[in-house]
C-alpha positions in Angstrom: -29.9 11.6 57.7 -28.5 15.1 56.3 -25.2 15.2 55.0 -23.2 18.8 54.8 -20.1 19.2 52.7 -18.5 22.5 52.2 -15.7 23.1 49.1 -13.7 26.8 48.6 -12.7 27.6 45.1 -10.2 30.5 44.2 -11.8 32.4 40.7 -8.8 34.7 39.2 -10.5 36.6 36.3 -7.8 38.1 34.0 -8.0 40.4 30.6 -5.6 39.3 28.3 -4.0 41.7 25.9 -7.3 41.8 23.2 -9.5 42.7 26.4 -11.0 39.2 26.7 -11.4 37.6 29.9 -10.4 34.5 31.0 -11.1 32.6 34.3 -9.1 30.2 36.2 -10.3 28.1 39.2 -8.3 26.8 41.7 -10.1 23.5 43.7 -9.1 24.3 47.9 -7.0 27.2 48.8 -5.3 27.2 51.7 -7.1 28.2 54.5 -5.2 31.3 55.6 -5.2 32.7 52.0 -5.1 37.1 51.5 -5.5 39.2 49.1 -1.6 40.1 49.8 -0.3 36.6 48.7 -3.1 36.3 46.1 -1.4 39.8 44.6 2.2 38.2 44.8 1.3 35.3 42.8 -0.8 36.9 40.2 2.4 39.3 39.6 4.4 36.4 39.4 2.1 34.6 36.7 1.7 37.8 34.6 5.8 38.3 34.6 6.3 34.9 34.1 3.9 34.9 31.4 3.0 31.8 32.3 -0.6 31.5 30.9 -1.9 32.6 27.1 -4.6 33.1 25.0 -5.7 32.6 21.4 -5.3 36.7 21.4 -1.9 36.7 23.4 -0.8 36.7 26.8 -2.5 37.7 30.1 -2.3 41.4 31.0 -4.0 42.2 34.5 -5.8 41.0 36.9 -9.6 42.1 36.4 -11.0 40.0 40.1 -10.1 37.8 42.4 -12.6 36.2 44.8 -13.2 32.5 46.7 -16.2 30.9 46.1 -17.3 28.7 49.5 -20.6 26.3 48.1 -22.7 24.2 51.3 -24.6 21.4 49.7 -26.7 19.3 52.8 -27.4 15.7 50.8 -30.9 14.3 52.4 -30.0 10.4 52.4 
């Protein structure tokens, strides 16, 4: 018997204000997700300022991409 499972992940890479960049992962994004609404909330998090560094806070967005990773368990 084969199992399959399927999981999306949401990467945003930022640079914060040193350069360095840091990675957030977000478990499940909605299905429907674009790179519009992705671009809204980043802007929001970078105003709000709502994640920082050792170096200071986040400056731009460097990548944003969703991860989808099959695994088929043999049981």
């Amino acid at each position: 018997m084969i199992t399959k499972s399927e999981t999306k992940t949401l990467i945003l890479s930022f640079a914060d204000n040193a350069g360095k960049k840091v990675n957030y992962t977000l478990q499940r994004p909605k299905a429907d997700l674009d790179k519009e609404s992705v671009d809204k909330a980043v802007a929001d998090i970078l105003n709000a300022k709502v994640f920082a560094t050792e170096t200071g806070d986040l400056s731009s967005l460097q990548e944003s991409r969703i991860v989808t990773r099959k695994v088929e368990t043999f049981a």
